[in-house]
N, CA, C and O of each residue as an XYZ file, in Angstrom:
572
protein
N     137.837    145.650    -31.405
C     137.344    146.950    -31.759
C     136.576    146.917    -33.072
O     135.629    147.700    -33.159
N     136.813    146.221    -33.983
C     136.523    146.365    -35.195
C     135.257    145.221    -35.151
O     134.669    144.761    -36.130
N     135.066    144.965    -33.991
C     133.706    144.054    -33.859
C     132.717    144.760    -34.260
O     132.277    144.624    -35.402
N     132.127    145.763    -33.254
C     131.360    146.356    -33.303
C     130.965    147.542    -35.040
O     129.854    147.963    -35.361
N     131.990    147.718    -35.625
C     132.221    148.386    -36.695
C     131.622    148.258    -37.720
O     132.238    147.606    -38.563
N     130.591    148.638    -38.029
C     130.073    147.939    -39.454
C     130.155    148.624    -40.646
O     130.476    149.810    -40.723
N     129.795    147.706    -41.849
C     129.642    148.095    -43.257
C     128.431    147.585    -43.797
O     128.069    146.409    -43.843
N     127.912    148.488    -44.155
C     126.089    148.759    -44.801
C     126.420    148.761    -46.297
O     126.895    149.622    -47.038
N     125.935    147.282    -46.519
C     125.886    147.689    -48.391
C     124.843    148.969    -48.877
O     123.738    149.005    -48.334
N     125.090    149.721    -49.608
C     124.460    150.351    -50.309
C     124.546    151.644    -49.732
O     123.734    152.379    -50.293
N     125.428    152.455    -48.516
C     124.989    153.525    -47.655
C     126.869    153.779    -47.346
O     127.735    153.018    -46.915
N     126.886    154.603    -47.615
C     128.421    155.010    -47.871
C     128.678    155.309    -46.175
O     127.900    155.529    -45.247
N     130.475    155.176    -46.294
C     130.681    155.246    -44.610
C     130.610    153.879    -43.401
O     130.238    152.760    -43.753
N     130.913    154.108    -42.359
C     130.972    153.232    -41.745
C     130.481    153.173    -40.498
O     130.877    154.072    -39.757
N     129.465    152.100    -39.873
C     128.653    152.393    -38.114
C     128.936    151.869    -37.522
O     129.600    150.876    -37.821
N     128.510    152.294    -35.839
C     128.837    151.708    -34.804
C     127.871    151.248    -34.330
O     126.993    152.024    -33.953
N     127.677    149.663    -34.167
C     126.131    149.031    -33.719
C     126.070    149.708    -31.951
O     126.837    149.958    -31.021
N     124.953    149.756    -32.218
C     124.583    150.415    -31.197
C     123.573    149.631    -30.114
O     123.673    149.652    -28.888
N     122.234    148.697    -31.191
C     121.873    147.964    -30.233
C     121.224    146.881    -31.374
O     121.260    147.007    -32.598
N     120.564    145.678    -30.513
C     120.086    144.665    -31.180
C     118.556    144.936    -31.182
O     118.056    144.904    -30.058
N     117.659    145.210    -32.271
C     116.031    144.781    -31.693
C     115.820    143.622    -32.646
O     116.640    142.882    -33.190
N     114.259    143.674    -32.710
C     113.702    142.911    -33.357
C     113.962    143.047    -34.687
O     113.489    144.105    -35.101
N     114.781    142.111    -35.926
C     114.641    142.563    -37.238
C     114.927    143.749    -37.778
O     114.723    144.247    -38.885
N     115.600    144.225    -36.476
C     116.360    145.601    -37.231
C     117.716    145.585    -35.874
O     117.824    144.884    -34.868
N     118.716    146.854    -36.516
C     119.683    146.853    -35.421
C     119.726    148.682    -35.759
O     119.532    149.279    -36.817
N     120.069    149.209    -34.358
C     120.054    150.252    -34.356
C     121.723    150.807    -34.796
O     122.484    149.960    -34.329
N     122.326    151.622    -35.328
C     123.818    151.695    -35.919
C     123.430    152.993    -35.791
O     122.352    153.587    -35.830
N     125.038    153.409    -35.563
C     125.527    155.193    -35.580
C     126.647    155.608    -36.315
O     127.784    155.140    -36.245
N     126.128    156.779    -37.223
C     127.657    157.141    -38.291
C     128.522    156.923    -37.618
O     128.297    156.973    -36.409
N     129.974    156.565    -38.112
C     131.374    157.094    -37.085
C     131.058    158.648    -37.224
O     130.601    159.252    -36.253
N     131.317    159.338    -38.511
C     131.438    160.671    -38.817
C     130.792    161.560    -37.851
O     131.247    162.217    -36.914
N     129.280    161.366    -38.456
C     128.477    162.263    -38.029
C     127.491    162.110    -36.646
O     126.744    162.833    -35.987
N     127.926    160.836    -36.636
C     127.158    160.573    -34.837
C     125.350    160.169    -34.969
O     124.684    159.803    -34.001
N     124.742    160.360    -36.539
C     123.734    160.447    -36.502
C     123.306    158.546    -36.386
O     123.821    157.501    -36.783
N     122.441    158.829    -35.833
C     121.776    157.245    -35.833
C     120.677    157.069    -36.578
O     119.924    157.988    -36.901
N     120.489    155.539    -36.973
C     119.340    154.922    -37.860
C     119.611    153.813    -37.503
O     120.423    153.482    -36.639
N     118.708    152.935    -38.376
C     117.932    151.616    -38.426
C     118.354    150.992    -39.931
O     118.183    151.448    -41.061
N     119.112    149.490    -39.354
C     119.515    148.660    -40.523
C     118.008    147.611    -40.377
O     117.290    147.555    -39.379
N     117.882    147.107    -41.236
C     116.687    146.277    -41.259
C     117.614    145.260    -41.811
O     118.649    145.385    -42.466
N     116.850    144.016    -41.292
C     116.926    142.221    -41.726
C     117.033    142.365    -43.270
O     118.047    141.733    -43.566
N     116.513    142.861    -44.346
C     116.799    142.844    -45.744
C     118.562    143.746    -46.285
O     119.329    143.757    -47.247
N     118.462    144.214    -45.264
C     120.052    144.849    -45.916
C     121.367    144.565    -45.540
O     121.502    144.703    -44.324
N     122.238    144.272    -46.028
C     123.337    143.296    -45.935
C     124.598    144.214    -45.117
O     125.478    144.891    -45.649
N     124.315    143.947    -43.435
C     125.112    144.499    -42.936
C     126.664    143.506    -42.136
O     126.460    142.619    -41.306
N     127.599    143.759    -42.436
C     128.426    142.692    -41.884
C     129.832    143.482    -41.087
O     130.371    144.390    -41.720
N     130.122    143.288    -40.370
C     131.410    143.525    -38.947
C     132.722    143.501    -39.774
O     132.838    142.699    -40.701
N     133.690    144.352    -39.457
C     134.721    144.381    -40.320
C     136.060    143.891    -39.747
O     137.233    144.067    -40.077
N     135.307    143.053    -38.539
C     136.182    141.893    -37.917
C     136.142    140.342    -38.998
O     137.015    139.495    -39.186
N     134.866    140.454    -39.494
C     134.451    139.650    -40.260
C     135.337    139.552    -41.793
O     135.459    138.501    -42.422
N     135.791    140.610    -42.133
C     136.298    140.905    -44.112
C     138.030    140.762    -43.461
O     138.702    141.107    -42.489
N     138.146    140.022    -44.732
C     139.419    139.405    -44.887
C     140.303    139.883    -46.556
O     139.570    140.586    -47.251
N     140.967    139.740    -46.860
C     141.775    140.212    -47.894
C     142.450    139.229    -48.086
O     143.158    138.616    -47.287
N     142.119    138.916    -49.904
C     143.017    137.819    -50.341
C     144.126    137.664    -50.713
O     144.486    138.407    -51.627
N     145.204    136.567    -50.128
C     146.872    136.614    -50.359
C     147.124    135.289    -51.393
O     146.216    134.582    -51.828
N     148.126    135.171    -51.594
C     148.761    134.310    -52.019
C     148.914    133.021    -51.809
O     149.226    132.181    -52.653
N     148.542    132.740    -49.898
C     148.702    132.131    -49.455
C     146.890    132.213    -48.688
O     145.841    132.383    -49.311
N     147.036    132.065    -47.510
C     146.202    132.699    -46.939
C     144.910    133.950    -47.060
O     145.312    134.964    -47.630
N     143.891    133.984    -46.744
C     142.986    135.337    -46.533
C     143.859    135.876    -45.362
O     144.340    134.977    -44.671
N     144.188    137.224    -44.966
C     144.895    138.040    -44.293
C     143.359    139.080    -43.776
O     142.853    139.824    -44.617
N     142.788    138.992    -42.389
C     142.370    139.595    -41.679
C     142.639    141.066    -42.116
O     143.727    141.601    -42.332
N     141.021    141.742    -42.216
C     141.523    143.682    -42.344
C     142.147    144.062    -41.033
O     143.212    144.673    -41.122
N     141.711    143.830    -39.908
C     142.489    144.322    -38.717
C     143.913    144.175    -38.827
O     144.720    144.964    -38.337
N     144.227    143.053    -39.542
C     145.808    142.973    -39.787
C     146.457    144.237    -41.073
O     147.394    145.033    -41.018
N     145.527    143.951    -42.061
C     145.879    144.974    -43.018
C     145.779    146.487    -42.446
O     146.508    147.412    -42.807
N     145.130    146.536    -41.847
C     144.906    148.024    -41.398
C     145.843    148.594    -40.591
O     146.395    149.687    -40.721
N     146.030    147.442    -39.417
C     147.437    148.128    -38.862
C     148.492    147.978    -39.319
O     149.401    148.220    -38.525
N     148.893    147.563    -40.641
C     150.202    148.031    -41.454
C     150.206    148.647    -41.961
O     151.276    149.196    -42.227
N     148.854    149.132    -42.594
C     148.857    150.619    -43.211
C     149.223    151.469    -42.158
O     150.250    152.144    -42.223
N     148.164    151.504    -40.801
C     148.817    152.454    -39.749
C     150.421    152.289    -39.757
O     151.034    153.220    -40.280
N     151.160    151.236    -39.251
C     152.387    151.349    -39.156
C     153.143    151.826    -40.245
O     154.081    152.577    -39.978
N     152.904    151.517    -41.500
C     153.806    152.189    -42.723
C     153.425    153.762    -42.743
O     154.257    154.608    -43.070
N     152.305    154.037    -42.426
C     152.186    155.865    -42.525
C     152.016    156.023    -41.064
O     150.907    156.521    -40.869
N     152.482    155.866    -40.242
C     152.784    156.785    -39.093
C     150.832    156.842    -38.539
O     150.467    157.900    -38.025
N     150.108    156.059    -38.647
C     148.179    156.334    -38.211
C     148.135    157.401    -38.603
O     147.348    157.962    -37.840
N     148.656    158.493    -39.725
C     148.569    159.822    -40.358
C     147.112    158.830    -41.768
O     147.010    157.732    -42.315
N     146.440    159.960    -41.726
C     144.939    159.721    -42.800
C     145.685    159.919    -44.376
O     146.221    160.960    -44.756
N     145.590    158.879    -45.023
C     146.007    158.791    -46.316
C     145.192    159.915    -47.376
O     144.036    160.224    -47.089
N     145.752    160.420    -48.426
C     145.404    161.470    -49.115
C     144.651    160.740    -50.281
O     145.382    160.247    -51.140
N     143.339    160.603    -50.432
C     143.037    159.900    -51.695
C     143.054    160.247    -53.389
O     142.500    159.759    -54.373
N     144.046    161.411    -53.134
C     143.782    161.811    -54.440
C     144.929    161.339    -55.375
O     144.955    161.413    -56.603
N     145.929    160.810    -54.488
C     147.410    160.083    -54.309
C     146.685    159.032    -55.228
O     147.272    159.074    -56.309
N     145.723    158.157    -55.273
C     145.669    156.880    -55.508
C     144.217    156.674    -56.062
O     143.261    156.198    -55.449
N     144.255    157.134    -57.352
C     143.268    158.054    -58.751
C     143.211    156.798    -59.375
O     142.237    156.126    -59.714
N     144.517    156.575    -59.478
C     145.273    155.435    -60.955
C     144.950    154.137    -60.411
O     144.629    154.061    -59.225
N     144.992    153.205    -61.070
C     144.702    151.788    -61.223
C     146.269    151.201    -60.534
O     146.500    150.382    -59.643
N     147.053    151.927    -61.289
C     148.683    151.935    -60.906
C     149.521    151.957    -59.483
O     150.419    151.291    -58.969
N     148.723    153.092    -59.141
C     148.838    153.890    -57.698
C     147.887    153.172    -56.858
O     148.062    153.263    -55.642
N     146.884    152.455    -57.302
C     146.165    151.697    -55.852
C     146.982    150.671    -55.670
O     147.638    150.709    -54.628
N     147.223    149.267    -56.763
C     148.095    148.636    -56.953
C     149.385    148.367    -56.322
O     149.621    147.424    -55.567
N     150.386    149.485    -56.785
C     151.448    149.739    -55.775
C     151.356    150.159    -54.186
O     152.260    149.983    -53.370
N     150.549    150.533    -54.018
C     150.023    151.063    -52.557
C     149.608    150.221    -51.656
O     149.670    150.583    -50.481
N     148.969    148.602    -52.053
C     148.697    147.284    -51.485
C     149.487    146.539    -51.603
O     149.670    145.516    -50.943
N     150.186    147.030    -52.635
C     151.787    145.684    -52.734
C     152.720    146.393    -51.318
O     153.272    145.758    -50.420
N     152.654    148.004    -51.513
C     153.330    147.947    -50.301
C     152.751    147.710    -48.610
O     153.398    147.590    -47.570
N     151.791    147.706    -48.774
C     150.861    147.010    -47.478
C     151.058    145.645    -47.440
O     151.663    145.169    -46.479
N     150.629    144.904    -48.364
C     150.580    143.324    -48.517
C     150.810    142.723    -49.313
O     150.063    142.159    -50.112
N     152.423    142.747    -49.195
C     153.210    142.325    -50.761
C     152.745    141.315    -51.228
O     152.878    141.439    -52.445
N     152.076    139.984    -50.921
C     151.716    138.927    -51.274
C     150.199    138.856    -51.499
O     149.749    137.711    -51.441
N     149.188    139.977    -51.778
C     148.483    140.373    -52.235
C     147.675    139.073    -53.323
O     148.404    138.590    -54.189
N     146.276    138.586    -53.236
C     145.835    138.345    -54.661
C     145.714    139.360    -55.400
O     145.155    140.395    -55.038
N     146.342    139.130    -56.769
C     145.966    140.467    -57.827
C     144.687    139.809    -58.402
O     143.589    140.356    -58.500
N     144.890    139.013    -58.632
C     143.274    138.393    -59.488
C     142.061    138.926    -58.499
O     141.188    139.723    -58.844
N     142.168    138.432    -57.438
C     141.189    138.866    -56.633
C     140.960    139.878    -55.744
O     139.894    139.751    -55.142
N     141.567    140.779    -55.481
C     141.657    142.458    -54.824
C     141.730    143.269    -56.049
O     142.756    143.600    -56.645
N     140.509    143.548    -56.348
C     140.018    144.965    -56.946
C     140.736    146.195    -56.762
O     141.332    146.684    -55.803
N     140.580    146.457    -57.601
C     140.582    148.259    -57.116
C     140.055    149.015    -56.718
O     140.550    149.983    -56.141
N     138.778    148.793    -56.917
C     137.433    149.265    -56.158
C     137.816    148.940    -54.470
O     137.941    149.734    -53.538
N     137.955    147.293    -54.507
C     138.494    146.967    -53.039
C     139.290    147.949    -52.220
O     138.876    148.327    -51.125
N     140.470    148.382    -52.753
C     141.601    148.860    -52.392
C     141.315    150.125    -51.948
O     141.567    150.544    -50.819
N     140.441    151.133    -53.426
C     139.802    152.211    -52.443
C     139.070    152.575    -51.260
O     138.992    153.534    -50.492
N     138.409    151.089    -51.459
C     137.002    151.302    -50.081
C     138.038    150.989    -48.946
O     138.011    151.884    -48.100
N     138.881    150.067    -48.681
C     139.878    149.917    -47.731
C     140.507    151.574    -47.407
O     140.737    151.737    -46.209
N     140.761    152.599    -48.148
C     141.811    153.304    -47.643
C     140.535    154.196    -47.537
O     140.852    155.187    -46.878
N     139.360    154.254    -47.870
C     138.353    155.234    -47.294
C     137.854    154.811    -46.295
O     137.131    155.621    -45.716
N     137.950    153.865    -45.859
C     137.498    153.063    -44.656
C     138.811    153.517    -43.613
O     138.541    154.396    -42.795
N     139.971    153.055    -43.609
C     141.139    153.650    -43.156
C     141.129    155.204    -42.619
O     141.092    155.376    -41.401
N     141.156    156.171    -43.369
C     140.549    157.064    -43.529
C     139.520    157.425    -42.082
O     139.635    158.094    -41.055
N     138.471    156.527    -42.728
C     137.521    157.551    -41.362
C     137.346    156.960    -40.062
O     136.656    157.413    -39.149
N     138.205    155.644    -40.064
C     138.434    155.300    -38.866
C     139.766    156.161    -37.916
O     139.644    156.559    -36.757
N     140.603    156.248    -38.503
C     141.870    156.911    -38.191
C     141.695    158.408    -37.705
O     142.315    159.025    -36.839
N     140.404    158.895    -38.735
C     139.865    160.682    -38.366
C     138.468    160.468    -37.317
O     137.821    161.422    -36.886
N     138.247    159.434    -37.098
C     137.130    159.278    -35.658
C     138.593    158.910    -34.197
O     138.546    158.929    -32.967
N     139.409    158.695    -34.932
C     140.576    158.456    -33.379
C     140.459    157.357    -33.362
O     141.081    157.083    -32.336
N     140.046    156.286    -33.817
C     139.796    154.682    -33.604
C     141.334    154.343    -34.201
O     141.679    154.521    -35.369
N     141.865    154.007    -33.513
C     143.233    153.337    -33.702
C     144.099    151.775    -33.654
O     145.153    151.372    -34.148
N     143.241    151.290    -32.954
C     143.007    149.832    -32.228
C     142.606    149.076    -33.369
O     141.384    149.194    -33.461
N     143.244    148.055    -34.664
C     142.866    147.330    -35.336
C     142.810    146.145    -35.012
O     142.006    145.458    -35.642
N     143.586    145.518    -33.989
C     143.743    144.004    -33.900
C     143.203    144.085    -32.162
O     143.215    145.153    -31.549
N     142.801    142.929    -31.611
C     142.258    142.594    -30.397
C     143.361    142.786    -29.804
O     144.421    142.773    -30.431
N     143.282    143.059    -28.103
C     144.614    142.959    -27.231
C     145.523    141.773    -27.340
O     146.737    141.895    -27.176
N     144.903    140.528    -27.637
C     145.505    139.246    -27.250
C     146.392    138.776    -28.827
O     147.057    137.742    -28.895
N     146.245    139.676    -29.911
C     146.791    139.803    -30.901
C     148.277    140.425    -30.960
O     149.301    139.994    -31.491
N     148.024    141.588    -30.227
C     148.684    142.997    -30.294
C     149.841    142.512    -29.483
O     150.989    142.759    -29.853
N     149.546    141.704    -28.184
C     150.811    141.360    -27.165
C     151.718    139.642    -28.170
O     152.908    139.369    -28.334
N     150.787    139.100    -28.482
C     151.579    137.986    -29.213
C     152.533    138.825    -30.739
O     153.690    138.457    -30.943
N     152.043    139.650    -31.445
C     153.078    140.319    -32.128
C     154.477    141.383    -31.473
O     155.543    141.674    -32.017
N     153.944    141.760    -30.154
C     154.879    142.101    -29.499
C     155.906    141.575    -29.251
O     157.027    142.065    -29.394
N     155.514    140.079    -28.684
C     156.684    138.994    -28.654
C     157.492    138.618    -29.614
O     158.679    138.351    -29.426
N     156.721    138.551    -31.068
C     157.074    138.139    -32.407
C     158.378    138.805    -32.602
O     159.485    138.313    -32.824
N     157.976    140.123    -32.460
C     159.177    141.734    -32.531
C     160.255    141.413    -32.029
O     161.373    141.448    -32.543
N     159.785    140.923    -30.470
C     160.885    141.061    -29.100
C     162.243    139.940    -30.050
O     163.372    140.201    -30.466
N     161.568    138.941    -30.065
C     162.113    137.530    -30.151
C     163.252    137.570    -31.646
O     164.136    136.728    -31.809
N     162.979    138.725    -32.618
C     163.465    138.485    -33.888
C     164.402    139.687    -33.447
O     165.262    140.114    -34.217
């Protein structure tokens, strides 16, 4: 799901590719449904693609995302909750306790839960592929 999903440097929000042409790709708000044109000069990349740095490992956003869903119930996070440097901080430790602090921003952390956010209020719920979703099922079953 999160294939198709993109992030447009410089253009707030998040699109749904829509088609391939020549040197450009056609993309549609989630929000507002409106469509435009990314061109070959602007740095558009799939948010199957962005990863989040741990301790150990980079940790997949599709993974991060559906623990945010699972810790808040897929209910849309309140951003006014998480102002403070403090409050973003604690809010990813409780998502991904093993978190890089050196390297996850705060800036990061916001664009993650505004991203969260307007995926969750378009109904897009689906963070990880099917063939993900049934092998953590087992994970569950088995423990």
């Amino acid at each position: 799901m999160l294939k198709d999903i993109l992030a447009i440097s410089g253009r707030p929000g998040l699109y749904r590719l829509v088609k391939y042409g020549k040197n450009i790709i056609i993309v549609e708000n989630i929000t507002d449904k409106k469509r435009s044109t990314a061109h070959s000069r602007d740095k558009v990349i799939s948010l199957s693609d962005i990863s989040m740095y741990t301790d150990s490992d980079d940790k997949p956003l599709g993974e991060v995302l559906e623990a945010i869903k699972t810790k808040y119930d897929g209910k849309p996070l309140n951003t006014a909750d998480y102002k403070e440097p403090a409050a973003l901080q604690d809010f990813f430790k409780g998502v991904v306790p093993n978190f890089d602090v050196d390297r996850v921003y705060n800036t990061d952390i916001k664009k993650l839960i505004n991203w969260y956010n307007i995926l969750i209020n378009s109904g897009m719920t689906d963070f990880l592929p099917k063939e993900e979703k049934e092998e953590e099922k087992k994970e569950t079953e088995e423990k």
